[in-house]
C-alpha positions as CSV (number, residue, x, y, z in Angstrom):
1,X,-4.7,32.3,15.1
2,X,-3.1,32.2,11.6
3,X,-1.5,28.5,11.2
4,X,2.2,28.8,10.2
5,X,3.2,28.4,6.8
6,X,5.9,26.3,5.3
7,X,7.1,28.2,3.5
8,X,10.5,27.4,2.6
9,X,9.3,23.8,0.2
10,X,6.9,23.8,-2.8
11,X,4.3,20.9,-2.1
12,X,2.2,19.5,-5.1
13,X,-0.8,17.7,-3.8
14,X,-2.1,15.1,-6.6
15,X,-6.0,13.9,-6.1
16,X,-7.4,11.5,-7.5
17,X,-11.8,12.5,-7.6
18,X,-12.5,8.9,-8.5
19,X,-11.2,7.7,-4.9
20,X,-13.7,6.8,-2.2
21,X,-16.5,5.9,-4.5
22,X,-16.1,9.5,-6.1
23,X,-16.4,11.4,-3.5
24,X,-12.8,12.8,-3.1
25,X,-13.7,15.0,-6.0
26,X,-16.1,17.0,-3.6
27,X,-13.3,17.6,-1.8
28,X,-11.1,19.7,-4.5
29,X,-12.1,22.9,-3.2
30,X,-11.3,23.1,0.4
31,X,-8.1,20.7,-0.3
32,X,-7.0,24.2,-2.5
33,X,-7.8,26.2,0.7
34,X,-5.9,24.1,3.1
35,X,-3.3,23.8,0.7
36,X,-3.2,27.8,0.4
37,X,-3.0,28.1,4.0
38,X,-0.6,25.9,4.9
39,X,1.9,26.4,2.1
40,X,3.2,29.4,0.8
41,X,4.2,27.1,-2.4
42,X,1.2,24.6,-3.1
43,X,-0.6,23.2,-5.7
44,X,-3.0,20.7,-6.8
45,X,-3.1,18.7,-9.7
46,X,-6.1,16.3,-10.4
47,X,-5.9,13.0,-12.1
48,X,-7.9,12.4,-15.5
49,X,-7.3,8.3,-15.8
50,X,-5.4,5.3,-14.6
51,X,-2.1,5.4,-14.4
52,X,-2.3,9.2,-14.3
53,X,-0.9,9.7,-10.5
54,X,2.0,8.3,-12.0
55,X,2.8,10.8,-14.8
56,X,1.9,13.4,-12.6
57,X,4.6,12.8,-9.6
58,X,7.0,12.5,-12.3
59,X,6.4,15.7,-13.7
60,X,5.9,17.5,-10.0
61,X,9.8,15.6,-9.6
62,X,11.5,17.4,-12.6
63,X,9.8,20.6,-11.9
64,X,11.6,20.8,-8.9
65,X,9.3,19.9,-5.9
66,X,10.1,19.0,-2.5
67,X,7.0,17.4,-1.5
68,X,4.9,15.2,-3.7
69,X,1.5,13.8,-1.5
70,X,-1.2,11.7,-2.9
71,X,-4.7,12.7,-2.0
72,X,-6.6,8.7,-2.6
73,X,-6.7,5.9,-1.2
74,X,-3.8,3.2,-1.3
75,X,-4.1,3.1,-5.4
76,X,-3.7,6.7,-5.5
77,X,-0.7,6.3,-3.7
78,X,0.9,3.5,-5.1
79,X,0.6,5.8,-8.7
80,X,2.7,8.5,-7.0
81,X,5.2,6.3,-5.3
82,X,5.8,4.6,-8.5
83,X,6.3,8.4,-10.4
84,X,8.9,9.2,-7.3
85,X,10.3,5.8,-7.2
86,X,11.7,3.6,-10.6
87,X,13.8,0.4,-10.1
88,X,14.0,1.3,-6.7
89,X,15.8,4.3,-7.1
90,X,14.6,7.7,-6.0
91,X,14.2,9.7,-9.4
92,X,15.3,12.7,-7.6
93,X,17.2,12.1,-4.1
94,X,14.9,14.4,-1.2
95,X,11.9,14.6,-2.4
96,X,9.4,13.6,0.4
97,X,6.2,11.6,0.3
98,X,3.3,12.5,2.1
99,X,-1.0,11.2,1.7
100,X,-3.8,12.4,2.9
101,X,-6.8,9.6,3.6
102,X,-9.2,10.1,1.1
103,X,-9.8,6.1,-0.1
104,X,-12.0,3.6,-0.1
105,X,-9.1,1.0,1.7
106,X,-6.9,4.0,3.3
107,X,-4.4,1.3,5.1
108,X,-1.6,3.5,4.3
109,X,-2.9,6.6,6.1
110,X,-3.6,3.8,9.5
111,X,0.5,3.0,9.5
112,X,1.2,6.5,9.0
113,X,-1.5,8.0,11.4
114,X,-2.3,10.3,9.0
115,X,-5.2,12.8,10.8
116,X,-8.8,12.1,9.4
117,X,-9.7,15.2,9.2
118,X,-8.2,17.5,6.0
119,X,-7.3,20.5,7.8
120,X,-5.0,18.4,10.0
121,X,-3.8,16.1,7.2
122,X,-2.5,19.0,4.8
123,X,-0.5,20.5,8.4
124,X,0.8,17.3,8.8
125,X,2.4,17.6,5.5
126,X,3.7,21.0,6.1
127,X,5.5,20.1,9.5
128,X,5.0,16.6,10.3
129,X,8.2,14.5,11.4
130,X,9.8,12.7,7.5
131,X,12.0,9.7,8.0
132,X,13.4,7.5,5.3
133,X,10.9,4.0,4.6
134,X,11.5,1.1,3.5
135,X,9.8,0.0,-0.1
136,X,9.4,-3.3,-1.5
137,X,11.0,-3.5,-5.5
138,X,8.3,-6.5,-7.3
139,X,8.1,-7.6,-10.8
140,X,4.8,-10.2,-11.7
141,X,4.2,-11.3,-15.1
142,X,2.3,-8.6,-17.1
143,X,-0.2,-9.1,-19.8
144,X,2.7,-7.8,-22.3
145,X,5.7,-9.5,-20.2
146,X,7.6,-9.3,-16.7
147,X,6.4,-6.0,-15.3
148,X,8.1,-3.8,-12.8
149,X,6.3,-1.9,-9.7
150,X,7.7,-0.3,-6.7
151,X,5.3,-1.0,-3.7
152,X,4.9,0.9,-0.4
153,X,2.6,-0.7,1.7
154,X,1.4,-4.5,1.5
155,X,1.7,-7.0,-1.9
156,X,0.3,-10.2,-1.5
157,X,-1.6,-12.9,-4.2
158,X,-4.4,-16.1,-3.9
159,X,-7.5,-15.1,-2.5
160,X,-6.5,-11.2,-1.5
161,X,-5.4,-11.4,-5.3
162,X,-8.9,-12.0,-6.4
163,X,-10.4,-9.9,-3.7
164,X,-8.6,-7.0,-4.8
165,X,-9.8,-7.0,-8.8
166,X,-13.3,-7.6,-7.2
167,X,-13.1,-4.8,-5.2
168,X,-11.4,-2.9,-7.9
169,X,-14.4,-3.6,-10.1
170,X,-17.1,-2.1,-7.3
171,X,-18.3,1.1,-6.9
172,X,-16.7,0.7,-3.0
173,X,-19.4,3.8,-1.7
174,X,-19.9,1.5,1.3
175,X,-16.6,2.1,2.7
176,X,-13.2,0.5,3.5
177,X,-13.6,-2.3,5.2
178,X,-17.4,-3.4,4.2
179,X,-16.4,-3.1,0.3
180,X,-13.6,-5.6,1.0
181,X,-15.6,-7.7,3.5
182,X,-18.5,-8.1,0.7
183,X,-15.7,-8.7,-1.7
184,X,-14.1,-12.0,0.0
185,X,-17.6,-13.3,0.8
186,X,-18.1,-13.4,-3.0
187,X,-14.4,-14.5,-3.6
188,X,-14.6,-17.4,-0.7
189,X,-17.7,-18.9,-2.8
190,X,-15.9,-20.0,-5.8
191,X,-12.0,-19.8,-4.5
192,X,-10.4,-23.0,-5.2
193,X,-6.4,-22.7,-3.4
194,X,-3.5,-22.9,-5.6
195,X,-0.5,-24.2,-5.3
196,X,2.6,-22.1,-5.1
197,X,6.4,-22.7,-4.9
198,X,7.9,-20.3,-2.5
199,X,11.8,-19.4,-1.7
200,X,13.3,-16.5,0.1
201,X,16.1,-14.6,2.0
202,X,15.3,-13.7,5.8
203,X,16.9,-10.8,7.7
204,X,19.8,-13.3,8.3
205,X,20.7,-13.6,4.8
206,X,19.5,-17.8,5.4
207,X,17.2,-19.0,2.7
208,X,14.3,-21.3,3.4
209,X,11.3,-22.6,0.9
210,X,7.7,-23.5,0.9
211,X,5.9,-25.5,-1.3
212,X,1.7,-26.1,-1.3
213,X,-1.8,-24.8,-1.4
214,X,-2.5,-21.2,-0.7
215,X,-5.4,-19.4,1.0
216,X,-3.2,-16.2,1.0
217,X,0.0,-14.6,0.7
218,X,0.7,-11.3,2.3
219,X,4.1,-9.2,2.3
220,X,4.1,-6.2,5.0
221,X,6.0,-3.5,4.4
222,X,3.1,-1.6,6.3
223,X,0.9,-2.4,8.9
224,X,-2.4,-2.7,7.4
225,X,-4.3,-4.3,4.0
226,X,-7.7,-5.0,3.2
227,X,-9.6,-2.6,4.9
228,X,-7.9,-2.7,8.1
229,X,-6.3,-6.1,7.9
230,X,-3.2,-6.2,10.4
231,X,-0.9,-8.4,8.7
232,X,2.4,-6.1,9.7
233,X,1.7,-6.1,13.4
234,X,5.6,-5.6,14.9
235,X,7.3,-4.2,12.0
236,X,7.4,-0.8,10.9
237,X,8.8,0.7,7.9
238,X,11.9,1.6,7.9
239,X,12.8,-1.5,9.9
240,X,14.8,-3.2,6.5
241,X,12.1,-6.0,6.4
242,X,9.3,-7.1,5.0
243,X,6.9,-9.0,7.0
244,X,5.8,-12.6,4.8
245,X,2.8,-14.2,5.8
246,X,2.1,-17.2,4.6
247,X,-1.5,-18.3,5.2
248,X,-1.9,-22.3,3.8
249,X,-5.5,-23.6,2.6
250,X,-7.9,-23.8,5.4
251,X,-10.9,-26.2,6.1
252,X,-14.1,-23.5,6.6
253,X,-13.8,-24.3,10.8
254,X,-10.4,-22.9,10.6
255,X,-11.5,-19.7,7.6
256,X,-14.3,-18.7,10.4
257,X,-12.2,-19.1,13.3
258,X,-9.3,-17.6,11.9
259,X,-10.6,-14.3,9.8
260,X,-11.1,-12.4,13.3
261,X,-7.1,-12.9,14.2
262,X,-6.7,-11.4,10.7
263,X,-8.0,-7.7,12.3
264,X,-6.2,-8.3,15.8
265,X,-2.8,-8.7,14.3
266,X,-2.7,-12.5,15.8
267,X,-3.3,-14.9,12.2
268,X,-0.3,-16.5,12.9
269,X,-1.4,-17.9,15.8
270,X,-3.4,-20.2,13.1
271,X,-1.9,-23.5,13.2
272,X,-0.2,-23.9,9.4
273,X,0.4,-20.3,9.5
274,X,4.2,-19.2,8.7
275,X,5.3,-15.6,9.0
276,X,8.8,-14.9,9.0
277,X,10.8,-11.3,8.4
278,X,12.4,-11.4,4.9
279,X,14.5,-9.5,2.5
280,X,13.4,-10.9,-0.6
281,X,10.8,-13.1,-2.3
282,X,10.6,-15.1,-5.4
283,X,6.8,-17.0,-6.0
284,X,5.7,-19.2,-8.5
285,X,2.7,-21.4,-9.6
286,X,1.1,-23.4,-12.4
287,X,-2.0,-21.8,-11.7
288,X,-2.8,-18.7,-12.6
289,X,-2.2,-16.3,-9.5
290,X,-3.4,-13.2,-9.3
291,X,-0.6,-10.4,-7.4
292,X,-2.0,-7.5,-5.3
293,X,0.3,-4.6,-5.0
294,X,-1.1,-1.6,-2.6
295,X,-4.5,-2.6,-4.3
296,X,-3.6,-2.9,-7.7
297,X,-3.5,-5.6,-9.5
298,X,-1.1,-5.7,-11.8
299,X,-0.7,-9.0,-13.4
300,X,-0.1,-13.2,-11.8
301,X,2.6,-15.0,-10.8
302,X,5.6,-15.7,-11.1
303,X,6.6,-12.8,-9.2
304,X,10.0,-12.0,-6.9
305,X,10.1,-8.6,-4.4
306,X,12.4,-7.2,-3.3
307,X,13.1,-4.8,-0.4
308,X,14.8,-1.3,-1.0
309,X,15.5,-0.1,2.2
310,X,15.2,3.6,3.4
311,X,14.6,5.0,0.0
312,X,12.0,7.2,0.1
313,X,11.2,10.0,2.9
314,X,7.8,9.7,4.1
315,X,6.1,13.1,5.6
316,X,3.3,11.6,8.7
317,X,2.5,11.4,12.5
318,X,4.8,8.5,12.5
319,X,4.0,6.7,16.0
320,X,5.3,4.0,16.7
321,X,3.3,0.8,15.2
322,X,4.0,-1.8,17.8
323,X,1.4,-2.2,20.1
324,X,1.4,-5.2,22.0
């Protein structure tokens, strides 16, 4: 039976080969044929360098595109968000989102239930169900100066900081979550816990402050991090929050007790944990902190985020992410 085309939106599908240790770039060929049977108006556009996603969704925008999808891992995504998105305005109002999971971390796709499997991916983004997300608006201290990202899925900083650039520096062939498992084993050796100043807005407009020594900082605007990490168990995306966790230095008891809960959605059962639903987010430190944004990381504290609610359309399975 011949699938059903869209046929009524022009879709450009931007892959990134380097993604999942390289292999995505295998995958170039029958991503075209999906793409050609599933759209009467696709293309696909490959990424040469960093940063390149980027340029790429902004182009794919001005030329007049409905659908923009990133075909990568969370990076790859982030990129294209950030060509869509700028200061937390859409650069052109409509255009949908969409990925298919083709990364090393993949947490996006998990919130999303994007199908594993390509041919059901690229239908999904032909006639899967779009609602309007939330994103999270940050700016961290650059190399050159303040430095301003949109982020779609989970930011965070102290050890998941660190653990990122590691993981970032790997070849990740081993997969999500044992490239990121490896990587904070080698991180836990030599992590010695900030301490960071912490002040936000909850949902209620009430603000409310932390101060002390950090094992990790996570902000949810997804469900998943790390290689399947459930730090946004409850929330979903287009809820208008953004899920803080606030994870203070642990004795080792409490790090080999705890990590498990990180997986099951329950780390704040941990006593010292504090998660709370905020709206915004300012952090700083003496130290130098290293920010994770979608697995990027873009520069150190101090850093504020945030949240931009129901910007961006977002093209998935979209079940519901609260399972008890």
């Amino acid at each position: 039976m011949t699938p059903k085309q869209n046929t009524h939106e022009r879709a450009c599908f931007i892959l990134n080969p380097r993604s999942g240790g390289g292999r995505t770039g295998g995958r170039e060929s029958a991503l075209r044929q999906e793409v050609s049977r599933w759209f009467a108006q696709g293309e696909v556009r490959t990424t040469e360098a960093a940063g390149h996603g980027t340029e790429l969704a902004r182009r794919a925008v001005d030329e007049g595109f409905d659908v923009v999808a990133a075909v990568g891992g969370d990076g790859t995504a982030h990129e294209v968000v950030n060509g869509l998105v700028e200061a937390g305005v859409a650069r052109r109002e409509g255009v949908v989102f969409a990925v298919i999971p083709a990364g090393t971390g993949s947490d996006l796709v998990r919130t999303l239930r994007m199908p594993s499997r390509l041919e059901e991916a690229v239908a999904t983004v032909a006639h899967g169900r779009t609602l309007h997300a939330d994103l999270v608006s940050a700016t961290v201290r650059g190399p050159d100066g303040p430095l301003a990202s949109t982020c779609v899925n989970v930011a965070g900083f102290g050890l998941n900081g660190d653990v990122v650039s590691r993981v970032n520096q790997s070849n990740k062939r081993l997969g999500g979550t044992i490239t990121f498992a490896a990587a904070t084993a080698r991180t836990l050796a030599s992590y010695r816990a900030p301490v960071v100043h912490l002040s936000w807005t909850d949902t209620r407009g009430e603000e409310a402050s932390w101060s002390g020594p950090i094992f990790a900082v996570f902000l949810a605007n997804g469900a998943y991090c790390g290689g399947g990490m459930w730090l946004g168990r409850g929330g979903a995306m287009n809820d208008g929050a953004i899920d803080l966790t606030i994870i203070p230095e642990l004795s080792w008891a409490q790090v080999l007790t705890g990590a498990p809960r990180l997986f099951t959605g329950t780390i704040a059962e941990v006593p010292g944990v504090v998660r709370v639903a905020v709206r915004s987010l300012r952090a700083t430190s003496a130290q130098d902190v290293r920010v994770d944004l979608d697995g990027e990381q873009p520069g150190t504290l101090e850093a504020t985020f945030q949240l931009v609610p129901k910007v961006l359309p977002i093209r998935a399975v979209w079940e519901d992410p609260r399972r008890s």
